[in-house]
C-alpha positions in Angstrom: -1.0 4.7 -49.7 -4.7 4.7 -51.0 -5.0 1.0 -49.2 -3.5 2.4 -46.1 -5.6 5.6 -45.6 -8.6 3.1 -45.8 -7.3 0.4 -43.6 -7.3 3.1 -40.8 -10.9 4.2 -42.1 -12.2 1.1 -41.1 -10.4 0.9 -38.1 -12.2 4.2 -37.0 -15.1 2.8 -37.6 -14.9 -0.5 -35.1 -18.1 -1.2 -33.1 -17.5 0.1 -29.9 -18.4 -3.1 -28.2 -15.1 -4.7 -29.8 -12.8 -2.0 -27.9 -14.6 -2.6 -24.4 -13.5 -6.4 -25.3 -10.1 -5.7 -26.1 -8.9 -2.9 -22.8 -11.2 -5.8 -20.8 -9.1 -8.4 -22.1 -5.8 -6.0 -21.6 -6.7 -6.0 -17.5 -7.9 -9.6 -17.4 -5.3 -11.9 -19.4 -2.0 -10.6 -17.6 -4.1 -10.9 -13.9 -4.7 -14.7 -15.3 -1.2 -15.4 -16.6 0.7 -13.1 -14.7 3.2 -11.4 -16.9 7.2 -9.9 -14.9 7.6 -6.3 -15.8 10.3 -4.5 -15.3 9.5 -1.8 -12.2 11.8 0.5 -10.8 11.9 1.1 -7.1 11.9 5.6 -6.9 14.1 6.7 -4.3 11.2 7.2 -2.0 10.3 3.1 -2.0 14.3 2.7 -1.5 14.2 5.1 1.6 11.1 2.9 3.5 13.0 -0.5 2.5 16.5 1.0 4.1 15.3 2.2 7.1 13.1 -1.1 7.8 15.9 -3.3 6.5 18.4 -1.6 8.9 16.4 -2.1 12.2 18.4 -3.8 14.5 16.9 -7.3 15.2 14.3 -7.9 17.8 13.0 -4.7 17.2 9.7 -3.4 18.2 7.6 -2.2 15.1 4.0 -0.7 15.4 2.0 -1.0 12.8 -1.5 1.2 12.2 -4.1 0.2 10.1 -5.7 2.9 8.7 -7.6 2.2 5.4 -10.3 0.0 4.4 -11.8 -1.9 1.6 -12.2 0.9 -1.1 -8.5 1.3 -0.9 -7.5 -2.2 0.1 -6.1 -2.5 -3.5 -3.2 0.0 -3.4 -2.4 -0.2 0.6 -3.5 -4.0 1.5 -0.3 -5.2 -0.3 2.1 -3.1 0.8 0.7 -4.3 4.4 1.8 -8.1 2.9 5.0 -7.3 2.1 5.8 -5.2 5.1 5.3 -7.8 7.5 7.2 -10.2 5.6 10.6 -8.2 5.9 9.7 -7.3 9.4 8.9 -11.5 10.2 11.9 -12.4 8.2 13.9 -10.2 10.1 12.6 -11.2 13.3 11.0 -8.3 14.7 8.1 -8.2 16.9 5.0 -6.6 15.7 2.2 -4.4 17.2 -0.5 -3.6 15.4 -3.6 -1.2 15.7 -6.3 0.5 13.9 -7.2 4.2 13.3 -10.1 3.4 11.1 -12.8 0.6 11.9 -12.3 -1.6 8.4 -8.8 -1.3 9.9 -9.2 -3.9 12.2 -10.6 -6.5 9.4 -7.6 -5.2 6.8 -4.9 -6.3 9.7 -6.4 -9.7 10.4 -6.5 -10.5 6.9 -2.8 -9.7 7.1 -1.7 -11.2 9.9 -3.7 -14.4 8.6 -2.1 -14.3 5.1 1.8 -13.5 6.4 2.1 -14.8 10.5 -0.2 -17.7 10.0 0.1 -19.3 6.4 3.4 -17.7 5.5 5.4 -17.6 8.4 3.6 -19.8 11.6 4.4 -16.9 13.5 2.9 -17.5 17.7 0.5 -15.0 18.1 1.4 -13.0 21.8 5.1 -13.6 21.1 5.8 -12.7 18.0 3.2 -10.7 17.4 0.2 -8.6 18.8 -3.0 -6.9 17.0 -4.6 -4.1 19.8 -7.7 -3.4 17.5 -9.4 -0.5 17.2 -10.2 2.2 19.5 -12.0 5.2 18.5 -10.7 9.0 19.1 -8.6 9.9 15.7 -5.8 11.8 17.1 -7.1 11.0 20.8 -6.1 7.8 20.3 -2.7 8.5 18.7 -1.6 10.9 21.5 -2.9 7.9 24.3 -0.5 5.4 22.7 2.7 8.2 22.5 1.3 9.0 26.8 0.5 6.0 27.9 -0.8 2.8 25.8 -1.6 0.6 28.9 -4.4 3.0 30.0 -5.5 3.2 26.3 -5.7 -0.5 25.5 -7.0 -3.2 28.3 -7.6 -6.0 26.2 -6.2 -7.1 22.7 -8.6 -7.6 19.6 -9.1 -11.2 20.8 -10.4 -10.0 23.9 -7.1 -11.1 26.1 -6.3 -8.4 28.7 -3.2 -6.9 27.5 -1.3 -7.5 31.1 -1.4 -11.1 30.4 0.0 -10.6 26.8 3.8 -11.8 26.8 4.6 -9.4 24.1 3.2 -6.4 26.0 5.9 -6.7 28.9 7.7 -3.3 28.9 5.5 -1.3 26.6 4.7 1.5 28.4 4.3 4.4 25.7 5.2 5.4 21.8 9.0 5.4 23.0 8.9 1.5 23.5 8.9 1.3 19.8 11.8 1.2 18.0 9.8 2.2 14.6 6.1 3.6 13.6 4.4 2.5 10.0 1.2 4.0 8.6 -0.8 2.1 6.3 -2.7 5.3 5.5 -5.7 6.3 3.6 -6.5 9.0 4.6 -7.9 11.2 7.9 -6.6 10.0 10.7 -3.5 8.7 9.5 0.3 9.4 8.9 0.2 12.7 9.4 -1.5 12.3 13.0 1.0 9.8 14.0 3.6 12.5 12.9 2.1 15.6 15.0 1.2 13.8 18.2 3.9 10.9 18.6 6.6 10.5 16.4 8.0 13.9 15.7 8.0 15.1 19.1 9.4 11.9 20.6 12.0 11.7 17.8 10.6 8.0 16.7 11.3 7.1 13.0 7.8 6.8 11.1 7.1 5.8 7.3 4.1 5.3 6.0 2.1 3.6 2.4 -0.6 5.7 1.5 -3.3 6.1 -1.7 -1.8 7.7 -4.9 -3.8 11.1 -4.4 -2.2 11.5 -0.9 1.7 11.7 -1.8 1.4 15.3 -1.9 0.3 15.7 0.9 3.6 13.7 2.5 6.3 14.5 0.5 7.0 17.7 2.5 7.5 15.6 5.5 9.4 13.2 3.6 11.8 15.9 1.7 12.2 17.1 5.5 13.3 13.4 6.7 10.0 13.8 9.3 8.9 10.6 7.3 11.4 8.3 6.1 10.3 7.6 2.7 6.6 6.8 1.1 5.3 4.0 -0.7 2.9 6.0 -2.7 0.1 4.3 -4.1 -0.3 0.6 -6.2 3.2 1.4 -7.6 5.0 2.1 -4.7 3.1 -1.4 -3.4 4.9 -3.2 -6.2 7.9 -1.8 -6.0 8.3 -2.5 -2.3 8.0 -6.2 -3.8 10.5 -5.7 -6.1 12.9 -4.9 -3.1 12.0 -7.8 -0.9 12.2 -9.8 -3.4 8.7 -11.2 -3.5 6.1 -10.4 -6.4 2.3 -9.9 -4.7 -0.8 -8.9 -6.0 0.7 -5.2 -6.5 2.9 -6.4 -9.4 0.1 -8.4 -11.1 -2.3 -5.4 -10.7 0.7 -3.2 -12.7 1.1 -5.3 -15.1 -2.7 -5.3 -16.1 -2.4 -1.7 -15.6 0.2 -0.9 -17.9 -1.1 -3.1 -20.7 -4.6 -1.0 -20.3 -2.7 2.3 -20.6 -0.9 0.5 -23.7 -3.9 0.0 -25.4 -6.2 3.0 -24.9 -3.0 4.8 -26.0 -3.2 2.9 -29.2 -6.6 3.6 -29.7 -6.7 7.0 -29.1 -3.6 7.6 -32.0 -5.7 4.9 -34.2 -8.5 7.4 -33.8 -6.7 10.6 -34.0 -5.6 9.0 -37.3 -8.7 8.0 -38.7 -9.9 11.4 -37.6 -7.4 13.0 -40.1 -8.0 10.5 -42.7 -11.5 11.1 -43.4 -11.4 14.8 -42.4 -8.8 14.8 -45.9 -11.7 12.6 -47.8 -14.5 14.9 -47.0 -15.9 11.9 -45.0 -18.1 12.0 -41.8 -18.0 9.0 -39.3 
C-alpha cells in the first residue's frame, strides 16, 4: 500500500513540461491516424437530416454563409456535408453571404464538394450570389424581391443571364432556407424577415455558445432542427454517411478531455497522499 501511496507521489510531482507533451500528443496522434468513435446523432441533428433528406428532388435550397475563419472549425464542415446530401440528392443550390469572410467560406465549399467531389456545372446546378452588405436589409430584399437585390453573381455574371436564376423572383421561390450561422446577422434574421412570415422551412448550424439562443425556435418547429456546434458537425456526418474533418476534430477532442480528466484525479490523488504524510509539493 506503502509502494502505492508513493507511486502516486511521484506522479504528482511530474515536470509540467511532460503533461503539455502528453494532452498535445492526445489532440495530435488521433488528427494523424484518425481513430472511428462512436457519436450519436441528438434529436436535433436527426430533425435537420429529415427535413433535408425529405425535399422533393429538384428542389431549390438557399444557402447563407454567415461565419468566418475564427469559427470555420465548427460551421465550415457542416457546410461540406450539407451540400453533399443536397448534390447527391440533386437539388439546385443558391448560395449567399451575410458576413464578408462568408463569401471566401462558400467558395471554399463549393470548390471542395461541386468541383472535386461532385463536377457539379456551375449556373446549372448551382449558383453563389456573394455578398451584399445591409444585415437584415439584405435578408428582407431577398424574401421582396432578390432580382433588384442581386445584378450580378460573385463571378461578376449578371444574374439575368444565369440559367439557374430563371424564375427566382423572391424567398418563396425556394423550397428550403439553411443558416450557416455564427452569429449577428444570421438564423435568427432569416427567421424574422423571410422565413417565418412566408411559411418557408429554415434550419440552420451554428457555434456551440449559440444553441440557446435557437432552441426556442427550434422546440417551436420555427427552425427545423440545429446542428449545434463541432458535434452537431460530426454527427451530421454520421447521418450521411461520410466522416469529415468534424469527426477527426471529436475524436482528438475527446481523447484531450480523457486525459486532463486523468490528470486532474492523478492530482487530486497525490493531493491527499501527501496531505496524509505531512508532505508539501
Amino acid at each position: 500500500m506503502e509502494s502505492i501511496k508513493n507511486l502516486f507521489i511521484n506522479i504528482g510531482t511530474i515536470n509540467r513540461r511532460w503533461i503539455f507533451l502528453i494532452v498535445g500528443l492526445s489532440v495530435l496522434l488521433p488528427l494523424l491516424f484518425p481513430i472511428n468513435i462512436p457519436i450519436q446523432p441528438t434529436s436535433h441533428s436527426q430533425q435537420v437530416y429529415n427535413a433535408l433528406n425529405s425535399l422533393e428532388p429538384n428542389s431549390n435550397i438557399l444557402l447563407s454563409f454567415e461565419y468566418g475563419p475564427s469559427t470555420k472549425p465548427e460551421i465550415h464542415p457542416m457546410a461540406i456535408s450539407v451540400l453533399r446530401l443536397l448534390f447527391e440528392k440533386g437539388h439546385k443550390v443558391y448560395a449567399m453571404a451575410l458576413w464578408p469572410d462568408g463569401l471566401f467560406m462558400s467558395q471554399d465549399a463549393f470548390k471542395q464538394v461541386a468541383k472535386e467531389e461532385y463536377n457539379k456545372k456551375y449556373g446549372v446546378d448551382y449558383v453563389n450570389l456573394g455578398f451584399k452588405p445591409g444585415n437584415e436589409a439584405v435578408v428582407k430584399g431577398v424574401a421582396s424581391d432578390i432580382r433588384k437585390l442581386y445584378t450580378v453573381d460573385s463571378q461578376g455574371i449578371l444574374v439575368k443571364d444565369i440559367e439557374m436564376m430563371e424564375g427566382i423572383q423572391n424567398i418563396n421561390d425556394f423550397d428550403f432556407v439553411f443558416s450557416f450561422s455564427a452569429g449577428y446577422p444570421g438564423s435568427k434574421e432569416w427567421l424574422q424577415f423571410a422565413t417565418d412570415p412566408n411559411n418557408i422551412p429554415l434550419s440552420t448550424g451554428c457555434t456551440s455558445i449559440q444553441v440557446t439562443e435557437i432552441l426556442p425556435y427550434v422546440e417551436n418547429e420555427q427552425i427545423l432542427g440545429v446542428l449545434a456546434g463541432m458535434p452537431g458537425a460530426a454527427e451530421f456526418e454520421n447521418l450521411i454517411g461520410k466522416a469529415g474533418s468534424a469527426t477527426g476534430l471529436m475524436a482528438a477532442q475527446s481523447f484531450a478531455h480523457i486525459i486532463i480528466i486523468l490528470f486532474i484525479i492523478l492530482g487530486n490523488l497525490t493531493y491527499y497522499f501527501t496531505r496524509k504524510k505531512g508532505r508539501k509539493y
